[in-house]
C-alpha positions as protocol buffer text, in pm:
chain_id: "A"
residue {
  index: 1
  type: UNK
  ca { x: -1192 y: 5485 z: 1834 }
}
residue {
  index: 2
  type: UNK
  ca { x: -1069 y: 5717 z: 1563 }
}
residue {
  index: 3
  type: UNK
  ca { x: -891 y: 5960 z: 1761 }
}
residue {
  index: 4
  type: UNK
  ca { x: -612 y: 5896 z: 2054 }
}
residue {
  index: 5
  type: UNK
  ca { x: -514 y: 6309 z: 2095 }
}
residue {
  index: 6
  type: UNK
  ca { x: -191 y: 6174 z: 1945 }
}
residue {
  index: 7
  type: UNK
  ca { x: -33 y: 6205 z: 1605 }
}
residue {
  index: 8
  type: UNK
  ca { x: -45 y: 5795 z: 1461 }
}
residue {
  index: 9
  type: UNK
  ca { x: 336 y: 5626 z: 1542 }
}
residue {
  index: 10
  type: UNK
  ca { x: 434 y: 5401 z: 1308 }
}
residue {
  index: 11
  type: UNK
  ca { x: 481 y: 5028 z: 1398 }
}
residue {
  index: 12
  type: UNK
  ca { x: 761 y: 4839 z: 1354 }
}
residue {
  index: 13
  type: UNK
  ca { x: 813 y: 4569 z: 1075 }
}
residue {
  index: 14
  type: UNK
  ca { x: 1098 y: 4391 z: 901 }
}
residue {
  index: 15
  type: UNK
  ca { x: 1170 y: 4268 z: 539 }
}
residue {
  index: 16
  type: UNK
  ca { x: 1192 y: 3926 z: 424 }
}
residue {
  index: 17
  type: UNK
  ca { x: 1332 y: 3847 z: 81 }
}
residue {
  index: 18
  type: UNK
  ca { x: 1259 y: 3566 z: -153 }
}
residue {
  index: 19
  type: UNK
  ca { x: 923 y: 3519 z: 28 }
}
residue {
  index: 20
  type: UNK
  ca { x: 537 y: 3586 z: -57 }
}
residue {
  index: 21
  type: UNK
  ca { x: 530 y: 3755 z: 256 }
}
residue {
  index: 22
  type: UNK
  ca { x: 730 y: 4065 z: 174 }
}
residue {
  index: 23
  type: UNK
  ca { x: 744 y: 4247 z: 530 }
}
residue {
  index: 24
  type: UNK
  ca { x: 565 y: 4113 z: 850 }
}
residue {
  index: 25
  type: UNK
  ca { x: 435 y: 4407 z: 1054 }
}
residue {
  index: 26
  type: UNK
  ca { x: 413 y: 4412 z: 1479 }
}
residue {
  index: 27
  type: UNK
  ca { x: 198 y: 4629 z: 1612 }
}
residue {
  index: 28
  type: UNK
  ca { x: 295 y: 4916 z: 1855 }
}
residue {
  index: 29
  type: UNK
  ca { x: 132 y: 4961 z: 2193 }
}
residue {
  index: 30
  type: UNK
  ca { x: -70 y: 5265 z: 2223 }
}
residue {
  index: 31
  type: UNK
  ca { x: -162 y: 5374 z: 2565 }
}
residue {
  index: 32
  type: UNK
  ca { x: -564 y: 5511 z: 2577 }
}
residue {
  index: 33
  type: UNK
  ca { x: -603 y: 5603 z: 2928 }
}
residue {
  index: 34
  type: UNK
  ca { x: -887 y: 5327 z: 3029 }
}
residue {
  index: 35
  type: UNK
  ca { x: -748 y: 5137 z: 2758 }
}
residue {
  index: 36
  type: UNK
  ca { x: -503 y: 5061 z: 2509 }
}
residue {
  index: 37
  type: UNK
  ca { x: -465 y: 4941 z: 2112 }
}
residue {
  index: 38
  type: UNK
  ca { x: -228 y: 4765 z: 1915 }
}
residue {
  index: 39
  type: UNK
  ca { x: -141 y: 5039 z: 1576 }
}
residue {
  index: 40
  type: UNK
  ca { x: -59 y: 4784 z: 1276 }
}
residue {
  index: 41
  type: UNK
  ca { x: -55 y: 5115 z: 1031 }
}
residue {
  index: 42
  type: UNK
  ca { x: 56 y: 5315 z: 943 }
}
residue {
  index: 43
  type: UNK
  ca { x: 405 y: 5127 z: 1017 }
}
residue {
  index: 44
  type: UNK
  ca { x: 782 y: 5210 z: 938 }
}
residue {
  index: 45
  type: UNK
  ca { x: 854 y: 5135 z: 561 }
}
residue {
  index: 46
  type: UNK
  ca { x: 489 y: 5032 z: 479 }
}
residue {
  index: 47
  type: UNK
  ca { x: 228 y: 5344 z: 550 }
}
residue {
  index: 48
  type: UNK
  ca { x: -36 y: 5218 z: 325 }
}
residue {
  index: 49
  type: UNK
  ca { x: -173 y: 4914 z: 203 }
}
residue {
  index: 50
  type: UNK
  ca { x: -410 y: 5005 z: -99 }
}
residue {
  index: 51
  type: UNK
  ca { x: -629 y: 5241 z: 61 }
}
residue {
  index: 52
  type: UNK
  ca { x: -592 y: 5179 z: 426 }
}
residue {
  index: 53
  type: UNK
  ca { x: -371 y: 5382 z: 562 }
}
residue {
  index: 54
  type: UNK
  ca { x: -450 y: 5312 z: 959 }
}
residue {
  index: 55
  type: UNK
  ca { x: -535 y: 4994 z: 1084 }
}
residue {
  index: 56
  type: UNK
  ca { x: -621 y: 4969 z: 1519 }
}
residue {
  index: 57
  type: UNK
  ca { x: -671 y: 4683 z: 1717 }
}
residue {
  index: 58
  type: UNK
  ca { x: -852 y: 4701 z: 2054 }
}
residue {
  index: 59
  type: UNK
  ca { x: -929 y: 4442 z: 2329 }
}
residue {
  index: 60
  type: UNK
  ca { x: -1048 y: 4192 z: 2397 }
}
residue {
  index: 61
  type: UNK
  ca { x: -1067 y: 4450 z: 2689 }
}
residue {
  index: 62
  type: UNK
  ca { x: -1276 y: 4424 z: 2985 }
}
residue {
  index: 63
  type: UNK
  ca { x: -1429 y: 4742 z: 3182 }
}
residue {
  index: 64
  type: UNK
  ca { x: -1573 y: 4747 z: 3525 }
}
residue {
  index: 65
  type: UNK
  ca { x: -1879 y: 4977 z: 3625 }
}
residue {
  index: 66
  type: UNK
  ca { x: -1812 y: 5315 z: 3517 }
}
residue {
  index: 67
  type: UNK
  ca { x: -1550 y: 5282 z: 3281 }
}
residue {
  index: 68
  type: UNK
  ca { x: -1486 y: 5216 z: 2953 }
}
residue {
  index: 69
  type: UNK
  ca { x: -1457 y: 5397 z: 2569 }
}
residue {
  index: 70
  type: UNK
  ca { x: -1535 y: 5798 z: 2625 }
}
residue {
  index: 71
  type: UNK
  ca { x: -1363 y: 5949 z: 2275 }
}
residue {
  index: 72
  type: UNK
  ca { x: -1495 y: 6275 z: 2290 }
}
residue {
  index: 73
  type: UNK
  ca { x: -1564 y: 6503 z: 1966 }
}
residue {
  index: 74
  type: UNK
  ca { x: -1320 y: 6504 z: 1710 }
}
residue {
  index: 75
  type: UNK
  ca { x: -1293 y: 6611 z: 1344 }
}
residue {
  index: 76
  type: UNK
  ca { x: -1159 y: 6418 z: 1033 }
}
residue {
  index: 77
  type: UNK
  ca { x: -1068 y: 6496 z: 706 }
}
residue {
  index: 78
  type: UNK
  ca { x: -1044 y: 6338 z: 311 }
}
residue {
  index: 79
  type: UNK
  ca { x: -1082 y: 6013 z: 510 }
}
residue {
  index: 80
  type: UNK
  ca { x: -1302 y: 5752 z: 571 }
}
residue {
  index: 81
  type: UNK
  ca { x: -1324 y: 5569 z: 870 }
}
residue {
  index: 82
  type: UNK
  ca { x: -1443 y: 5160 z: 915 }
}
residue {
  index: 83
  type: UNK
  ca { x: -1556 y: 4998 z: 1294 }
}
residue {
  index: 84
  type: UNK
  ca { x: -1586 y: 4688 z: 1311 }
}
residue {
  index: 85
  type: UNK
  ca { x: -1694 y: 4534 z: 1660 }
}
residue {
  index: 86
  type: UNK
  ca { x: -1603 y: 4157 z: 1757 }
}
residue {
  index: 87
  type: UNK
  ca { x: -1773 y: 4192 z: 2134 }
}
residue {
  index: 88
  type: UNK
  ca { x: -1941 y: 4480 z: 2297 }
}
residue {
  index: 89
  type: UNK
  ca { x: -2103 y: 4742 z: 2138 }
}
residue {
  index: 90
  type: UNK
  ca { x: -2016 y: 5143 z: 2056 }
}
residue {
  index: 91
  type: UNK
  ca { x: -2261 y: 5456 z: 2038 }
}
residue {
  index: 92
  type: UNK
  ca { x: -2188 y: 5708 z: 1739 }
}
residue {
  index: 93
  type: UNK
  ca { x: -2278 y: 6042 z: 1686 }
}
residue {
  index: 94
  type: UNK
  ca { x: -2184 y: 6275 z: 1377 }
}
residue {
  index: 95
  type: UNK
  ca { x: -2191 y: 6636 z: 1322 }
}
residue {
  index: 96
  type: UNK
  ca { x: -2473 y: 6516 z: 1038 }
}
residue {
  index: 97
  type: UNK
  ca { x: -2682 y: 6419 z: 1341 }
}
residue {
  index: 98
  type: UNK
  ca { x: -2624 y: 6048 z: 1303 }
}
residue {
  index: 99
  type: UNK
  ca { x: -2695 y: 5865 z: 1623 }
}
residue {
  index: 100
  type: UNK
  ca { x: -2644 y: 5472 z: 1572 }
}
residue {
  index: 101
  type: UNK
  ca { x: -2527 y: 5175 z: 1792 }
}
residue {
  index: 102
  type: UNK
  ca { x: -2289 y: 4967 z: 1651 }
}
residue {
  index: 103
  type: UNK
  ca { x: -2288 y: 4554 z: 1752 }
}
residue {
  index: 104
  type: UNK
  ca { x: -2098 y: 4301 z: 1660 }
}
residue {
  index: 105
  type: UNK
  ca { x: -2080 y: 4198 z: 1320 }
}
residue {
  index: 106
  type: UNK
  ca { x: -2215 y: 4545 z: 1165 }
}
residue {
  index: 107
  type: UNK
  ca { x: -1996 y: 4747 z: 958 }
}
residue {
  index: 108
  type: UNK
  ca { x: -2023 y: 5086 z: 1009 }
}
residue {
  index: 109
  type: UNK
  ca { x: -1842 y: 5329 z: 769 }
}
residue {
  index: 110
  type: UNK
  ca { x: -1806 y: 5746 z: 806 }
}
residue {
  index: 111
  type: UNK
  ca { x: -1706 y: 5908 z: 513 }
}
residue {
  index: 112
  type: UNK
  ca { x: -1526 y: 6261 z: 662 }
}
residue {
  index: 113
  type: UNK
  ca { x: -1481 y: 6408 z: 312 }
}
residue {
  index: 114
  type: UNK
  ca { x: -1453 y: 6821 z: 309 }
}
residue {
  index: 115
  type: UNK
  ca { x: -1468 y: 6746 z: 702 }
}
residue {
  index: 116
  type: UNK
  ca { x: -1692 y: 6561 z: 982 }
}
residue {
  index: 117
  type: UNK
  ca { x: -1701 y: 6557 z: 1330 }
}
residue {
  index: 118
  type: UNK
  ca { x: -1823 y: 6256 z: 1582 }
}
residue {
  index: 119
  type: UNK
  ca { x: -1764 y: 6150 z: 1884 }
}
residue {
  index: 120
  type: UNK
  ca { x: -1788 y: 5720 z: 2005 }
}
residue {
  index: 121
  type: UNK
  ca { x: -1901 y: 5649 z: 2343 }
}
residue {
  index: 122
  type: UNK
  ca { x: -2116 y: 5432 z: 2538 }
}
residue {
  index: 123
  type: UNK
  ca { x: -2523 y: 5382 z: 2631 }
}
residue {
  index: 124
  type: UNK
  ca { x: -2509 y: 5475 z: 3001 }
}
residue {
  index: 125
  type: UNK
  ca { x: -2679 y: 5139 z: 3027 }
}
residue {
  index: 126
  type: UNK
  ca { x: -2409 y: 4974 z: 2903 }
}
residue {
  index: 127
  type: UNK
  ca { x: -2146 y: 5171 z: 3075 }
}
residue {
  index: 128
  type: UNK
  ca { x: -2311 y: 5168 z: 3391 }
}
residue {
  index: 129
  type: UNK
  ca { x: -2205 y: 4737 z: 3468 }
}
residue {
  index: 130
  type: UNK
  ca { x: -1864 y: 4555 z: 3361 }
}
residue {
  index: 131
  type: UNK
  ca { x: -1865 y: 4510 z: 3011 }
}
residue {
  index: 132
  type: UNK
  ca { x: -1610 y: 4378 z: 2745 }
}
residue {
  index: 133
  type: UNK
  ca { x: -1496 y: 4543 z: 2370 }
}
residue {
  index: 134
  type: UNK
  ca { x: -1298 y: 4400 z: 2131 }
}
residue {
  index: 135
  type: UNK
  ca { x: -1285 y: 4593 z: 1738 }
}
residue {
  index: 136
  type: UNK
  ca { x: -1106 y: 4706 z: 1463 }
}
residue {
  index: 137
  type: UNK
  ca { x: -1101 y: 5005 z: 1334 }
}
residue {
  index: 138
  type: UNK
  ca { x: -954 y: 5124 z: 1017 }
}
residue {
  index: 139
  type: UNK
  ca { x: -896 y: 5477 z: 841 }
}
residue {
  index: 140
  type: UNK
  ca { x: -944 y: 5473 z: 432 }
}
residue {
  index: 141
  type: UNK
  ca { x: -804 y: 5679 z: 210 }
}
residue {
  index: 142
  type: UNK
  ca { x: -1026 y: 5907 z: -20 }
}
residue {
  index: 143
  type: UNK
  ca { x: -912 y: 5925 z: -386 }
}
residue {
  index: 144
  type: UNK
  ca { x: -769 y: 6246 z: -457 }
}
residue {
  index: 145
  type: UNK
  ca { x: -1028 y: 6353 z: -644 }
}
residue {
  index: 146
  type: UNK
  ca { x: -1310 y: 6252 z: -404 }
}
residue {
  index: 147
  type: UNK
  ca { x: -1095 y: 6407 z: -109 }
}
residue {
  index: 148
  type: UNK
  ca { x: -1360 y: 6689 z: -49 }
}
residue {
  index: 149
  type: UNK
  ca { x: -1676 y: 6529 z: -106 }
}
residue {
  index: 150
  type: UNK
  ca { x: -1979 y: 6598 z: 166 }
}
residue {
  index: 151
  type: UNK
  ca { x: -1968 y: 6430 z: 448 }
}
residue {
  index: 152
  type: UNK
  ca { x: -2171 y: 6109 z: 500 }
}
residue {
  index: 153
  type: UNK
  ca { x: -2244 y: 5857 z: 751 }
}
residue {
  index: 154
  type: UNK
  ca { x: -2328 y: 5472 z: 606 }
}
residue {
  index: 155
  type: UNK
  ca { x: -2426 y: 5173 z: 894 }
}
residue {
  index: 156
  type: UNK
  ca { x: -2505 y: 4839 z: 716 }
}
residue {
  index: 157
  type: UNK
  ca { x: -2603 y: 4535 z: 978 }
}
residue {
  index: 158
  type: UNK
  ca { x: -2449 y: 4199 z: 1027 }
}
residue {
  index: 159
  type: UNK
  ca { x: -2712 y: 4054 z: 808 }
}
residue {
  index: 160
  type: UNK
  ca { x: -2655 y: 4258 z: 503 }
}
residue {
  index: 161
  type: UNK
  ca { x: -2245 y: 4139 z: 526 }
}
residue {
  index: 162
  type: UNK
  ca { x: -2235 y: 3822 z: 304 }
}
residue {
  index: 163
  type: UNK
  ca { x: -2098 y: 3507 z: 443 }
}
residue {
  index: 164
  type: UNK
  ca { x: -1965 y: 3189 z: 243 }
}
residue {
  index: 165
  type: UNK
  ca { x: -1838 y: 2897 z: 298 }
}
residue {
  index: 166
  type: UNK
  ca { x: -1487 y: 2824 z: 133 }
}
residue {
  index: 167
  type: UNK
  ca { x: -1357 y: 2487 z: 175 }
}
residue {
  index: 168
  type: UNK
  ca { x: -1488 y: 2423 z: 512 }
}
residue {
  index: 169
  type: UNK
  ca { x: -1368 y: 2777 z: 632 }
}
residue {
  index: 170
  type: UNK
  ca { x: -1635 y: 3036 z: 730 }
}
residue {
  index: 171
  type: UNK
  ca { x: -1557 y: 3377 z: 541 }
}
residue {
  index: 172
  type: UNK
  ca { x: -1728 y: 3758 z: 534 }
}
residue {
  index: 173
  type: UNK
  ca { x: -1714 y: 3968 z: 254 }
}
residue {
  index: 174
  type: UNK
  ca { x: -1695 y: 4287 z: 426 }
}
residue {
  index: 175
  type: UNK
  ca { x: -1596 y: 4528 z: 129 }
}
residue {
  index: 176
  type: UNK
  ca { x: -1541 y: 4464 z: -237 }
}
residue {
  index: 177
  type: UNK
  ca { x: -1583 y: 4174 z: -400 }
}
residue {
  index: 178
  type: UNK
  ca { x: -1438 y: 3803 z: -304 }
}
residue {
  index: 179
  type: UNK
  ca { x: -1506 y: 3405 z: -391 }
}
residue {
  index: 180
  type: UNK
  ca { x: -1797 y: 3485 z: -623 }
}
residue {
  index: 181
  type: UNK
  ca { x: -1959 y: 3745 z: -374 }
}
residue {
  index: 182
  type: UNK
  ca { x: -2005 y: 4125 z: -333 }
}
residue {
  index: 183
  type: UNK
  ca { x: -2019 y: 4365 z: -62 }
}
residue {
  index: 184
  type: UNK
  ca { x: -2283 y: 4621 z: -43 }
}
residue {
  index: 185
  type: UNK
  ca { x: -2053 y: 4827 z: 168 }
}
residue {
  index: 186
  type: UNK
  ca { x: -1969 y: 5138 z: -26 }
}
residue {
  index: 187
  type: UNK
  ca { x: -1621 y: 5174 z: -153 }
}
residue {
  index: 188
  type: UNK
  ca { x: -1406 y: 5478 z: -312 }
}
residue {
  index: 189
  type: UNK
  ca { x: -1148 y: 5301 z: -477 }
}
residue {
  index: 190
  type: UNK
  ca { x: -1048 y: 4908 z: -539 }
}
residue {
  index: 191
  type: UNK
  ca { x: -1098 y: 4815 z: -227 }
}
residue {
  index: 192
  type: UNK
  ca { x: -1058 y: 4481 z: -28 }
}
residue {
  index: 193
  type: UNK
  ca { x: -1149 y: 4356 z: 309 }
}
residue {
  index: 194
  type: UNK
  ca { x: -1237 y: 4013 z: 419 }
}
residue {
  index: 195
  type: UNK
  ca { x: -1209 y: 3814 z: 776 }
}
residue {
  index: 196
  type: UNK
  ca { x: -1221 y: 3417 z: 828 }
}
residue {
  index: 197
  type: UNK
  ca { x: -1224 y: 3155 z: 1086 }
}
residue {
  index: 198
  type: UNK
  ca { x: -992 y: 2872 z: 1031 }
}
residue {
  index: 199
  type: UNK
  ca { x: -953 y: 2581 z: 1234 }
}
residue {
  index: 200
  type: UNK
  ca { x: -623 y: 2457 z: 1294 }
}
residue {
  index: 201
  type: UNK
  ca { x: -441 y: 2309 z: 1001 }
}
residue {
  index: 202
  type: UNK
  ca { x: -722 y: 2428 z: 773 }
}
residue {
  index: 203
  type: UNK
  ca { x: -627 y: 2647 z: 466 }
}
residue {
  index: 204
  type: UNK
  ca { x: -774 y: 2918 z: 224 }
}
residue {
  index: 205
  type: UNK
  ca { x: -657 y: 3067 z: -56 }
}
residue {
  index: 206
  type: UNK
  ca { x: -662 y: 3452 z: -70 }
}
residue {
  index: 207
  type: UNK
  ca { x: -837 y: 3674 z: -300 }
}
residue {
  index: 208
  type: UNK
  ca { x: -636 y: 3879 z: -531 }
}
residue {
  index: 209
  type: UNK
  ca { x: -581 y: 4240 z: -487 }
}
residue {
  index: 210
  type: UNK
  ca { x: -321 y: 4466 z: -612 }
}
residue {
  index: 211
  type: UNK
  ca { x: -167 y: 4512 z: -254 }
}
residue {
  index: 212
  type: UNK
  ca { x: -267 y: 4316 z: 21 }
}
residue {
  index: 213
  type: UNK
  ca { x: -192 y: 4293 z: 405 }
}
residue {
  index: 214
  type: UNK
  ca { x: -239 y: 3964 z: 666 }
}
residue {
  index: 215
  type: UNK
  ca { x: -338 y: 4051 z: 966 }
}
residue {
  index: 216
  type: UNK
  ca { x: -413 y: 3779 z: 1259 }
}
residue {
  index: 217
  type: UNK
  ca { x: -643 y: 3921 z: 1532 }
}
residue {
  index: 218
  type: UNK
  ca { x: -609 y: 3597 z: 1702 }
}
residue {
  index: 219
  type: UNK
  ca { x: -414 y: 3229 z: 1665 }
}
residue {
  index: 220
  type: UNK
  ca { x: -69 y: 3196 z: 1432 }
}
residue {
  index: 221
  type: UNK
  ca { x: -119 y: 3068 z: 1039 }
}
residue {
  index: 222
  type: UNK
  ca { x: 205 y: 3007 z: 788 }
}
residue {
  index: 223
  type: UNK
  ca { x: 208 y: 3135 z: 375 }
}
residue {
  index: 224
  type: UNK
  ca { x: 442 y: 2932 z: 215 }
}
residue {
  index: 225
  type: UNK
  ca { x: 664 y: 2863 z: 508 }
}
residue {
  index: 226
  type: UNK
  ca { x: 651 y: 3169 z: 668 }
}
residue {
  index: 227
  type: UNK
  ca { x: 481 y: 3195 z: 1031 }
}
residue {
  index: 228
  type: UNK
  ca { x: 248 y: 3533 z: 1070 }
}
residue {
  index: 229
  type: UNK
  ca { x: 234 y: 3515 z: 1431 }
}
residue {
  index: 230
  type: UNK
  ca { x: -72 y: 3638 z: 1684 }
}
residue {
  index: 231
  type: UNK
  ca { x: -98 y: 4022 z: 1609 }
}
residue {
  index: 232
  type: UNK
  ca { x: 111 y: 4081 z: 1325 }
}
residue {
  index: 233
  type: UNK
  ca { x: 24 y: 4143 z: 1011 }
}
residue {
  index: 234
  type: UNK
  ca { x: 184 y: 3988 z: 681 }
}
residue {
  index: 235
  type: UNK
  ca { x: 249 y: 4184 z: 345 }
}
residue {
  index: 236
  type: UNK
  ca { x: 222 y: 4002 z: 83 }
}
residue {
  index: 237
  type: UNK
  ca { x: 380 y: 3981 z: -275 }
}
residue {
  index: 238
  type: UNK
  ca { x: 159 y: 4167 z: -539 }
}
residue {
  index: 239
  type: UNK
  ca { x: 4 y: 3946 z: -785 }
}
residue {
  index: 240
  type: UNK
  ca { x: 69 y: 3621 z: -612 }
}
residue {
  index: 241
  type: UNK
  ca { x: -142 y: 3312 z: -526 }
}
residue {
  index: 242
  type: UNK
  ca { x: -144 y: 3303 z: -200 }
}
residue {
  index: 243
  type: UNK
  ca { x: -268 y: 2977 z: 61 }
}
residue {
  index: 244
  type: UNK
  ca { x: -291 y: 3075 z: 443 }
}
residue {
  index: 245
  type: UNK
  ca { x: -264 y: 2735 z: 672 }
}
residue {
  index: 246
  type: UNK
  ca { x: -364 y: 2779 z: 1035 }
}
residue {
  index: 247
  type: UNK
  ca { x: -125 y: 2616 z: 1300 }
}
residue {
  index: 248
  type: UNK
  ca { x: -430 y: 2689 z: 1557 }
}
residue {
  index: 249
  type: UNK
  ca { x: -799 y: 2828 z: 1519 }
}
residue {
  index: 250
  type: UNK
  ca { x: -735 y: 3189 z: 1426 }
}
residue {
  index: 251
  type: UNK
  ca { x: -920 y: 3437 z: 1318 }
}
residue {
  index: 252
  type: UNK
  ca { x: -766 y: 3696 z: 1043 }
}
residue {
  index: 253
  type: UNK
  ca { x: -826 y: 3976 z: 842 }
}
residue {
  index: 254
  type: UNK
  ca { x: -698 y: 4061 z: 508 }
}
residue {
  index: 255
  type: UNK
  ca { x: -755 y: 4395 z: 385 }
}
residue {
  index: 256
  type: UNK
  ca { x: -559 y: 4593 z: 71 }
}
residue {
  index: 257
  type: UNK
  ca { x: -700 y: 4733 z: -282 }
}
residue {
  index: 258
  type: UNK
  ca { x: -516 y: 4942 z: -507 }
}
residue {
  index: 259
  type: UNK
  ca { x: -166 y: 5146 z: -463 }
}
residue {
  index: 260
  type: UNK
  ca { x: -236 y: 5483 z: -406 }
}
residue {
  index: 261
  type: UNK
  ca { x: -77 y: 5749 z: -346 }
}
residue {
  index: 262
  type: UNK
  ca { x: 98 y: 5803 z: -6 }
}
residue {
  index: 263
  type: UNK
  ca { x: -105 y: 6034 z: 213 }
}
residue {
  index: 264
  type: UNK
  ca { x: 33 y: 6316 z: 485 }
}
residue {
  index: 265
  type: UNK
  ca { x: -150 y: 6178 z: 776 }
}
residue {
  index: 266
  type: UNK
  ca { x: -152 y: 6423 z: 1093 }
}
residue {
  index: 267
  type: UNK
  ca { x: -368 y: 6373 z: 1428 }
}
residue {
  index: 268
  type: UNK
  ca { x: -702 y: 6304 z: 1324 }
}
residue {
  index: 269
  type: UNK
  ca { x: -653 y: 6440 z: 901 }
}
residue {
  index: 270
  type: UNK
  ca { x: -540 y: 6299 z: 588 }
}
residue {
  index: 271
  type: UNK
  ca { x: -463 y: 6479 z: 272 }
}
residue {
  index: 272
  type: UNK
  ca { x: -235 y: 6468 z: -44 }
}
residue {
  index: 273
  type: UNK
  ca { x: -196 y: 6814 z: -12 }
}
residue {
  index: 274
  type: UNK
  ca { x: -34 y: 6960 z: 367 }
}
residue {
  index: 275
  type: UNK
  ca { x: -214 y: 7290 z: 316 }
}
residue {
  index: 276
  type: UNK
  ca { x: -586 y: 7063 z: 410 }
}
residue {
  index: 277
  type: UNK
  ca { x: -404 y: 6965 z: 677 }
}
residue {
  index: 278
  type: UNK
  ca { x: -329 y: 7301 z: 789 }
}
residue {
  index: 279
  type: UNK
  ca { x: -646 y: 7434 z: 742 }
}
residue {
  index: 280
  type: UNK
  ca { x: -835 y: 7165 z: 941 }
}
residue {
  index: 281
  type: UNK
  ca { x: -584 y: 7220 z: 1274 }
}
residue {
  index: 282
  type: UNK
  ca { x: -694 y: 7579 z: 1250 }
}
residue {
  index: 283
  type: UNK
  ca { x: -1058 y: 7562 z: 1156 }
}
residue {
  index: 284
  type: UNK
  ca { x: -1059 y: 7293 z: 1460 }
}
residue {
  index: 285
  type: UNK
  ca { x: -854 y: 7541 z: 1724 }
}
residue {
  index: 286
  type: UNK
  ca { x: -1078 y: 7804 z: 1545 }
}
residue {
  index: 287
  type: UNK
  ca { x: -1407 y: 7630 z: 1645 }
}
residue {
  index: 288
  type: UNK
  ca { x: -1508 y: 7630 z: 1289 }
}
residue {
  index: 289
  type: UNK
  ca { x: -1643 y: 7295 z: 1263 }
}
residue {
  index: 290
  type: UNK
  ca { x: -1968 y: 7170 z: 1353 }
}
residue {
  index: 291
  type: UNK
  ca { x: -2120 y: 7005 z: 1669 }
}
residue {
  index: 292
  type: UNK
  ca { x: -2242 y: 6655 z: 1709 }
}
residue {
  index: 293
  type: UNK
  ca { x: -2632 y: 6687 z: 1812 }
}
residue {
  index: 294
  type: UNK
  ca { x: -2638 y: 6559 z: 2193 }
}
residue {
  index: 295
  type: UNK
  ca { x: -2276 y: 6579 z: 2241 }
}
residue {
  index: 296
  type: UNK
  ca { x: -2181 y: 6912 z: 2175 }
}
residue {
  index: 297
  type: UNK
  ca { x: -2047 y: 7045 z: 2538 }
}
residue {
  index: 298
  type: UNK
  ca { x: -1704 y: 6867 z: 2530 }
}
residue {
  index: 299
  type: UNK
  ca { x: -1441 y: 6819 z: 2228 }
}
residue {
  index: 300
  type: UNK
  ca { x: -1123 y: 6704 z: 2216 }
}
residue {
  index: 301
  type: UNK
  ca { x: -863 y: 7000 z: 2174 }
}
residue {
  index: 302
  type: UNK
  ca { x: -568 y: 7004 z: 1906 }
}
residue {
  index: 303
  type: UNK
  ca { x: -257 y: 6863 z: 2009 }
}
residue {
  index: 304
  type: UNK
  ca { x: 5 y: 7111 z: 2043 }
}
């Protein structure tokens, strides 16, 4: 779900000094219509961390018969987007004429570039009995550079994600490179993202990144004192070894990479530069863009 018709709100966080968590981020309820997702980023006084500059939450949600995720056509720009699927399952189509289910555990990554267009809904077999979702899904920045590459489409299965086992605590690798292993998820930049299962009072030390964020899709866990509660997501202090202790199982994500620069970030778009952004809204309005094969009837229209 990479589109909401809505221009991204920021979440709210607060500061904490003298601490290896630096701010601690709670997520802001977006209202979807059948659904709705808690926005981590971007978030008031942190709209980045590294690359990722938009970070969703949905679910666990359950749908009955006939309802469920619909997110019509919609365009992106000098982006690239990341689902990630804990339950359920997603169908995606791409203005390259991708087609592809996503399931649980598969990482599936769309690189928008000069500009893409897709459109995430569900196999009518699916849709048509109650079914439950629950996923992540993140927005990456494209280097400046690399901002107007083609567009591409990348799916890599659960199987291909590598999994180890660090002191007692399950852990993927889902991009870049962590505890001796490598992802073969393509990356832009420096680029980290990693989730793990603790049990309660199990710990795990963190990987090393130049910026980092916590964030805890489910249970509570404590750095150094500091509680990271259900939901929220910790920043942590550059450069710092960091051990995560769980005060209940919990499952968490830690994604960050390299500082970049901060990105304009409107609707669906992303740019260093406002005039892309610009140009995109009107190309869109324009009908300049091209259809998704098998979905091209409805779109999504530009906010106004």
């Amino acid at each position: 779900m990479n589109t909401y018709s809505e221009n991204p709100t920021n979440a709210p966080c607060h500061e904490i000094s003298g601490s290896l968590v630096v701010k601690v981020i709670q997520p802001k309820s977006r209202d979807l219509g059948e659904f709705s997702v808690r926005r981590v980023l971007p978030a008031s006084g942190k709209r980045m961390v590294g690359p990722w500059l938009f970070f969703d939450h949905m679910g666990p949600v359950t749908f009955a018969a006939g309802k469920g995720v619909n997110v019509r056509p919609h365009p992106h720009i000098h982006l690239a987007t990341v689902t990630y699927l804990f339950e359920g399952e997603m169908l995606h189509r791409d203005s390259l004429g991708n087609e592809q289910v996503i399931i649980p555990g598969d990482i599936n990554l769309m690189v928008a570039g000069r500009g893409i267009v897709h459109s995430e809904r569900e196999r009518p077999e699916v849709r048509e009995r109650e079914h439950s979702l629950h996923a992540l899904q993140l927005w990456l920045a494209l280097p400046e550079e690399l901002q107007q590459v083609p567009p591409a489409f990348y799916h890599y299965p659960s199987a291909h994600i590598p999994s180890v086992e660090v002191d007692g605590v399950p852990v993927r690798v889902m991009m870049g490179s962590a505890y001796g292993h490598t992802s073969p998820v393509k990356t832009f930049a420096d680029t980290l993202y990693i989730e793990a299962h603790l049990q309660a009072y199990q710990r795990l030390h963190l990987p090393e990144t130049q910026e980092r964020g916590l964030y805890i899709a489910s249970g509570s866990v404590q750095v150094a004192g500091q509680t990271i509660q259900q939901h929220e997501m910790g920043i942590l202090t550059p450069g710092s070894d960091v051990e995560v202790v769980a005060h209940a199982p919990s499952r968490i994500a830690l994604v960050g990479g390299e500082k970049m620069t901060t990105r304009y970030l409107e609707w669906n778009f992303a740019s260093t530069d406002k005039a892309f952004i610009e140009q995109a809204k009107a190309d869109w309005r324009a009908g300049k863009f091209p259809k998704v094969p098998g979905d091209e009837e409805e779109f999504i229209p530009l906010p106004e």
